[in-house]
C-alpha positions in Angstrom: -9.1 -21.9 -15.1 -5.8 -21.5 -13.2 -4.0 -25.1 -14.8 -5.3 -23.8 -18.5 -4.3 -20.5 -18.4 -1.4 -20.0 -15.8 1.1 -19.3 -18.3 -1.0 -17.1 -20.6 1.0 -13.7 -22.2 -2.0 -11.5 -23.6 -1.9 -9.1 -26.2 -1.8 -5.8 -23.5 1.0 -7.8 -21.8 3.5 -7.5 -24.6 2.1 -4.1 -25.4 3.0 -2.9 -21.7 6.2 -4.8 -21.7 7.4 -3.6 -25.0 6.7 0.1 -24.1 9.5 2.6 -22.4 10.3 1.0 -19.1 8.6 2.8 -15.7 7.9 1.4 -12.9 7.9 2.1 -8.9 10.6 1.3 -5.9 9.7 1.5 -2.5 13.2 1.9 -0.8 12.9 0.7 2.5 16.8 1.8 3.5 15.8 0.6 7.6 14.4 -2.3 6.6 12.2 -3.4 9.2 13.5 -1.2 11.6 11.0 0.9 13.4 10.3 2.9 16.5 6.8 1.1 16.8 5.8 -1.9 17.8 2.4 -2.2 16.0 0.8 -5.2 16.5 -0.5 -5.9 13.1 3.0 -4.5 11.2 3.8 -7.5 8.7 7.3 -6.3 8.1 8.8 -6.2 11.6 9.5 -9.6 11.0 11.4 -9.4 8.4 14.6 -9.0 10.2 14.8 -12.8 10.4 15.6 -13.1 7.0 18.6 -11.3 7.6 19.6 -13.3 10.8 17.9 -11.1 12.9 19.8 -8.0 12.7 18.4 -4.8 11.2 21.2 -2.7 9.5 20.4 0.6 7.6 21.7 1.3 4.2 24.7 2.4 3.4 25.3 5.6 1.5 27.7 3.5 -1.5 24.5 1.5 -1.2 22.1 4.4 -1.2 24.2 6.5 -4.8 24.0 3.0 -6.3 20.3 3.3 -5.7 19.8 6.6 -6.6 21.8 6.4 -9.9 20.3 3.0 -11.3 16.5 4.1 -10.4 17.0 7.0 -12.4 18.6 5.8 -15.1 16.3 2.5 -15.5 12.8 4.3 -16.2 12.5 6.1 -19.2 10.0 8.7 -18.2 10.2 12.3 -17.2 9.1 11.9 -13.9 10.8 9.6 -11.8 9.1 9.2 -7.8 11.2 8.1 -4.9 9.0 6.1 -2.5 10.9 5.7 1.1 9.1 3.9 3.3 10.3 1.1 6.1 9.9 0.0 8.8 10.2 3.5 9.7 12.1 5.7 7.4 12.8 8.7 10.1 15.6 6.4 11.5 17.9 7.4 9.0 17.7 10.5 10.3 18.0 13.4 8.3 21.2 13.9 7.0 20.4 10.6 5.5 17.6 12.3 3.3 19.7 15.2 2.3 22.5 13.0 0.9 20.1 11.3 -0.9 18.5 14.3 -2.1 22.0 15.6 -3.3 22.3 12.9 -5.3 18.8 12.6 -7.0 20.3 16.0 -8.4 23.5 14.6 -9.4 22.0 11.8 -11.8 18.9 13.5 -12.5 19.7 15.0 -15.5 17.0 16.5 -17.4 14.4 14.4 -15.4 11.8 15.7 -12.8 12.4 14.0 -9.1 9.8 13.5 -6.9 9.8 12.3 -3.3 7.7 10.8 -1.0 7.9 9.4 2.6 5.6 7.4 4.3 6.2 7.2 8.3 4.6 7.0 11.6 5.0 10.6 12.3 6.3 10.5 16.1 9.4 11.0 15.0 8.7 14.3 12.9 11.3 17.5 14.1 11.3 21.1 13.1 14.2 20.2 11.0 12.6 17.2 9.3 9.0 19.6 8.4 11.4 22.4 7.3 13.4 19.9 5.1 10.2 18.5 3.7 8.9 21.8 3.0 12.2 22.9 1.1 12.3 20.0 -1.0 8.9 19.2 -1.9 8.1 16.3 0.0 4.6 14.3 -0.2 4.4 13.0 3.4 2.1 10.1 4.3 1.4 9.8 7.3 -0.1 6.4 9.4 -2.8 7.1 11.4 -5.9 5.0 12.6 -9.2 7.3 13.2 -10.0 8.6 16.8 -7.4 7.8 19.9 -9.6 4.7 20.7 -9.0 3.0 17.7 -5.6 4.5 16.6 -3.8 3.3 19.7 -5.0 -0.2 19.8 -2.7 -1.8 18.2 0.1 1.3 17.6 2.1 1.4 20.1 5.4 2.0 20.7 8.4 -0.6 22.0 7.5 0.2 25.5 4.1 -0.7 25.0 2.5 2.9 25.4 0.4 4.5 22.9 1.1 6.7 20.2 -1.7 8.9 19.0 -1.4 12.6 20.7 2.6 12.3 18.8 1.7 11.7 15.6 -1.6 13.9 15.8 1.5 16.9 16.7 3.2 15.6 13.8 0.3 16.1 11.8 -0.3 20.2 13.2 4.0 20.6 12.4 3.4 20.0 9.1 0.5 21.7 8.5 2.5 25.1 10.3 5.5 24.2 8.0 3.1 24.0 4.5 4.0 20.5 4.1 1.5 18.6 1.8 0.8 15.6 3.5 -2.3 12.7 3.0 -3.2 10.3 5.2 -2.7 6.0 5.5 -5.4 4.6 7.5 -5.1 1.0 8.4 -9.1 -0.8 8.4 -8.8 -3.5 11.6 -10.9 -5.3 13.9 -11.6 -2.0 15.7 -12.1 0.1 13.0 -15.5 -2.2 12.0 -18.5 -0.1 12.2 -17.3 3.0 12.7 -16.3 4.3 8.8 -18.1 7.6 8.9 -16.1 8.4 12.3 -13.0 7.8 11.0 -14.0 10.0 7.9 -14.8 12.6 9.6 -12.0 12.8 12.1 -9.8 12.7 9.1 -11.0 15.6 7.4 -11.1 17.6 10.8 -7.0 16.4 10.7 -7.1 18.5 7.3 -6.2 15.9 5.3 -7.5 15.4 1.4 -5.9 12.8 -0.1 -6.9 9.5 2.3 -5.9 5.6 1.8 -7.7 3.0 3.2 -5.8 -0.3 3.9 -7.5 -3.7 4.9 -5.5 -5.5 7.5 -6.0 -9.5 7.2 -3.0 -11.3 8.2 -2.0 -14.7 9.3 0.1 -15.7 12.3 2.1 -18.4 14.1 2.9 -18.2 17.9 6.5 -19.1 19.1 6.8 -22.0 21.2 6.8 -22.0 25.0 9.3 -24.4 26.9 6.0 -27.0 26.6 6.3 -27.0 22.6 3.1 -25.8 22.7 2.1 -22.2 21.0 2.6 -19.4 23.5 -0.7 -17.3 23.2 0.7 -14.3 25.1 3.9 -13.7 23.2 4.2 -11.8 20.0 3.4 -13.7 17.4 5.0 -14.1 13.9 3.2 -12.8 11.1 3.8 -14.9 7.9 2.7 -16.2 4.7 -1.5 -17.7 4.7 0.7 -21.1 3.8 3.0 -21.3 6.6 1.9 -24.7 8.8 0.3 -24.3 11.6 -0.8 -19.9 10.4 -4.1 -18.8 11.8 -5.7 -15.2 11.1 -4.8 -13.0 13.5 -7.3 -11.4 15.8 -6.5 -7.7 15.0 -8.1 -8.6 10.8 -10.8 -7.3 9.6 -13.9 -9.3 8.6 -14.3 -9.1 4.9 -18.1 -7.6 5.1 -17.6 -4.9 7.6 -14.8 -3.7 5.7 -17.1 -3.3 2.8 -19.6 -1.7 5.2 -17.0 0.3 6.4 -16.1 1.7 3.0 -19.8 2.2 2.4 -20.0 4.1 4.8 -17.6 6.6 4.2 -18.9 6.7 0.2 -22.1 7.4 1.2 -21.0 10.4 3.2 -18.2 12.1 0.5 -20.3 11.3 -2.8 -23.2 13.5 -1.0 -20.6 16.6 -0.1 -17.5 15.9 -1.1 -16.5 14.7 -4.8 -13.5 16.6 -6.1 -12.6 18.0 -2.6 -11.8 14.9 -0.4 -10.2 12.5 -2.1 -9.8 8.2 -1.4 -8.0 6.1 -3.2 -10.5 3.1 -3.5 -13.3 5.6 -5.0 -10.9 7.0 -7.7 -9.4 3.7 -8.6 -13.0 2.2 -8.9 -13.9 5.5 -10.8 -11.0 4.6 -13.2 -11.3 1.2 -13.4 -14.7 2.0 -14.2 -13.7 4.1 -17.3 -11.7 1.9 -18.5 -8.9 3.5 -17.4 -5.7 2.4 -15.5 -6.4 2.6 -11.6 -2.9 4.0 -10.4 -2.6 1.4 -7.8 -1.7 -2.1 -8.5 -4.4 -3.7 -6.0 -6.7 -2.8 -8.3 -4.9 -3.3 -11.5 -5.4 -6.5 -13.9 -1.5 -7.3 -13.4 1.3 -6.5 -11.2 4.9 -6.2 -11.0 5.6 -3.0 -11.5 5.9 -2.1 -7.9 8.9 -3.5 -6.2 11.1 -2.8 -2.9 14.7 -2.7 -2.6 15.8 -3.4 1.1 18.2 -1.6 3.2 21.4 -4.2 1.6 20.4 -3.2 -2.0 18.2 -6.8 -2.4 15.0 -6.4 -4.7 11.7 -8.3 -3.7 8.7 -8.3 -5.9 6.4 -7.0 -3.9 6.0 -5.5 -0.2 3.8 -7.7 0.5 6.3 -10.8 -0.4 9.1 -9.8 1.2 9.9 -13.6 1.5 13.0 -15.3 0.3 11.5 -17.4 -2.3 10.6 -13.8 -4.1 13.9 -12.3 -4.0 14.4 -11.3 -7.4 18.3 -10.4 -6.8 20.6 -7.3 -5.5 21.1 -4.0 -7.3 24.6 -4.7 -5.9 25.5 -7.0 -8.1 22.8 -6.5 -11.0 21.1 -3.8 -12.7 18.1 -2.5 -11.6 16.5 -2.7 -15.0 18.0 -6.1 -15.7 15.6 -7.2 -12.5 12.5 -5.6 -13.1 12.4 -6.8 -17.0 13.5 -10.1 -16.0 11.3 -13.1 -16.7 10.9 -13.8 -12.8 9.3 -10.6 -12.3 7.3 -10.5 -15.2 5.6 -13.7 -13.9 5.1 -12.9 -10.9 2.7 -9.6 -12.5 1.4 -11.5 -15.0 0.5 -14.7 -12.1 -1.6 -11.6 -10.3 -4.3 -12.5 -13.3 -3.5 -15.6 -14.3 -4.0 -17.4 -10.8 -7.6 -16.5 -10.5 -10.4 -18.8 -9.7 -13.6 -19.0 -12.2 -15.7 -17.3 -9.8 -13.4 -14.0 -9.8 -13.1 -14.1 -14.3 -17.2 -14.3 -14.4 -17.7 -11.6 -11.4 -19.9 -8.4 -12.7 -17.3 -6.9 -10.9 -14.0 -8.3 -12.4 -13.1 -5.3 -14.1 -13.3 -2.9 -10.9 -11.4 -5.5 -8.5 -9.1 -7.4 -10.6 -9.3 -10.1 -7.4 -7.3 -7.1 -5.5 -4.1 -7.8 -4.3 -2.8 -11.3 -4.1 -1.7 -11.2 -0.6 -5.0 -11.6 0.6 -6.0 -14.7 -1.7 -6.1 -17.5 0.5 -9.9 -18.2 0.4 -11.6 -21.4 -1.4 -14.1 -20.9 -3.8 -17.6 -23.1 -3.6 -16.4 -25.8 -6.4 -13.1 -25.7 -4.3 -10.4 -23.7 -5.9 -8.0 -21.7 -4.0 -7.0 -17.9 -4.8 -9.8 -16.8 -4.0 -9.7 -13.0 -1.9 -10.6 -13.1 1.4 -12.4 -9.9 1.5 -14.6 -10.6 -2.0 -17.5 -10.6 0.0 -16.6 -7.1 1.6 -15.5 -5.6 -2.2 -19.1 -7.4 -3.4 -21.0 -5.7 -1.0 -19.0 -2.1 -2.3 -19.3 -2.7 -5.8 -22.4 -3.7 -5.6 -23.3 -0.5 -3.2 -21.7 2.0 -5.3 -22.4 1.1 -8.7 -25.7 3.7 -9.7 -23.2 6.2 -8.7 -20.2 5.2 -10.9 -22.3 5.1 -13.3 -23.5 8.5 -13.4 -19.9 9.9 -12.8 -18.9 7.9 -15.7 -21.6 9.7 -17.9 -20.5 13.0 -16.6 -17.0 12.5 -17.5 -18.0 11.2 -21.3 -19.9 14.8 -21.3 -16.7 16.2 -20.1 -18.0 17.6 -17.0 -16.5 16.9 -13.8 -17.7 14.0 -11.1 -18.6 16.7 -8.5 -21.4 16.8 -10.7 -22.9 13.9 -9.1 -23.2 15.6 -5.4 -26.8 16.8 -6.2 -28.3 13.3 -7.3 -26.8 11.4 -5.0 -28.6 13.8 -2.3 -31.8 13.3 -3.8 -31.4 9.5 -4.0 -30.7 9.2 -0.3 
């Protein structure tokens, strides 16, 4: 399948390609830098592609940022995603230049903004600033202290939860609309209907679950053997000599995990709590477009511009062979159009094994994101996700009930509909 059809260019590719350009940046103007030292972060390593060193963006950098994004997608609504590292560094003088000149360039478009961060370095004066200019805030947090401060911790090796659960009660005094990123690990397994519920207690509605497989490689001690007790590197599955890291989830307790937290909101709360994996099965289910390229049929559209104006493909491949170029010293719209990155979305479908095209569930999962595709299939070829037992076991789990909530919506009635038959079938 993946010799036959790698370079295949379907019908809804040319239709997508052809039509007014819009897509996503996540500007990452730290880079890697951060605050934390969370033991499963992928991009605190990142600062060796750049020798080591972790500038922050410059503000000739940052207008020439502001005013290509803008002027590249031809929609009303353009979305600024800052996200790091950890943003806050920049402090917040930083934001309000930037803000300044969204306003200059904007023209007759409508800018949005949203900041993902780690909270513990939320002030007064960053809530009142979000407040004023509309931010969406997401913040990072784990579940209960147990499980949150596992692996988040800061440099010093101390944990982190009681600051970003004040974080969380400043932005909730200041009206700041915030939703929450939740990290599924090795301590998170069995315990989905905890974290669930110590979410909603936080007050948040809008919740994203994220699976967390990585590979590593251990520096070398003075022996040239690995050293077990130091940091290790996190890098790409192929890297010689990677292993999965001990902090990954196992593919069918995240699905567990997930199923454990359906089974509680599609009894109480449908159309009051909301989760991204639910709503982008619901969609994909419809035949509609999911919202988040995990889940989508292709990719590309989704790209991060690093704090020295270079463009990767994806956050997830910030790795040099996926530099697509430098806003510096090409247009932004130049880049994302190109034929490189255009691949590389189309490759998200392209590159799949048999086993995923003939899946019942190939329409909700789309093989998820490519990141986690280092698995072997039975007759032996590679790409396959290393969680498709954990998304089989979901699919599988919630499929009566995404069924019925698609026949509510053809009725034009709303999903919460389904709260009283799902009762009744448990």
């Amino acid at each position: 399948m993946q010799s036959q059809f790698k370079d295949t260019f379907s019908l809804s590719d040319a239709i997508r390609l052809a039509g007014p350009t819009s897509f996503n940046i996540m500007f990452k103007p730290a880079g890697s830098l951060c605050n934390l030292d969370c033991n499963y972060c992928y991009y605190l390593d990142k600062a060796e592609i750049y020798g080591g060193r972790e500038p922050k963006m410059t503000l000739e950098i940052l207008e020439n940022c502001v005013r290509e994004y803008i002027a590249a997608n031809d929609v009303q609504e353009v979305t600024f995603n800052w996200h790091g590292g950890e943003p806050l560094v920049m402090g917040l003088d930083f934001y309000k230049r930037a803000v300044e000149l969204q306003q200059r360039y904007c023209g007759d478009k409508v800018i949005r903004n949203t900041i993902q961060t780690n909270g513990t370095l939320i002030t007064p004066e960053f809530a009142a600033f979000f407040k004023e200019n509309d931010f969406l805030v997401g913040i990072s947090i784990d579940g209960p202290k147990d499980i949150h401060d596992k692996y988040r911790k800061d440099k010093g090796g101390f944990p982190t939860f009681d600051k970003v659960v004040r974080a969380i009660g400043m932005l909730y005094r200041y009206g700041v609309e915030y939703n929450t990123m939740t990290t599924v690990n090795r301590a998170s397994e069995g315990r989905g209907a905890e974290v669930y519920d110590f979410l909603k207690r936080l007050g948040t509605r809008f919740m994203q679950f994220m699976p967390v497989v990585e590979h590593v490689v251990y520096p070398r001690s003075a022996s040239g053997k690995p050293d077990k007790k130091a940091r290790p590197y996190i890098v790409d599955p192929g890297t010689e000599g990677a292993s999965i890291a001990q902090w990954s989830v196992n593919s069918l307790a995240f699905g567990k995990f997930m199923c454990d937290i359906f089974d509680n909101w599609v009894c109480n709360d449908v159309g009051t709590y909301f989760v991204n994996l639910f709503d982008c099965t619901l969609a994909n289910w419809c035949g509609e477009l999911p919202g988040t390229c995990s889940y989508a049929e292709t990719c590309g559209g989704n790209s991060v511009i690093e704090h020295n104006g270079d463009l990767y493909s994806c956050d997830h491949f910030v790795y040099p062979k996926y530099r697509v170029g430098n806003v510096m010293e090409t247009p932004l719209r130049e880049l994302m159009v190109s034929a490189r990155q255009s691949k590389f979305g189309i490759d998200k479908r392209n590159g799949l094994p048999v086993k995923c095209i003939r899946c019942r569930f190939y329409s909700a999962c789309h093989g998820e994101c490519p990141k986690h595709r280092f698995n072997v299939t039975e007759s032996g070829e590679t790409g396959l996700n290393a969680l498709c037992d954990g998304y089989y076991y979901f699919f599988s789990h919630v499929s009566p009930y995404m069924d019925r909530m698609k026949e509510l919506l053809k009725k034009k009635e709303p999903p919460r509909g389904i709260i009283p038959w799902a009762r009744m079938m448990r």
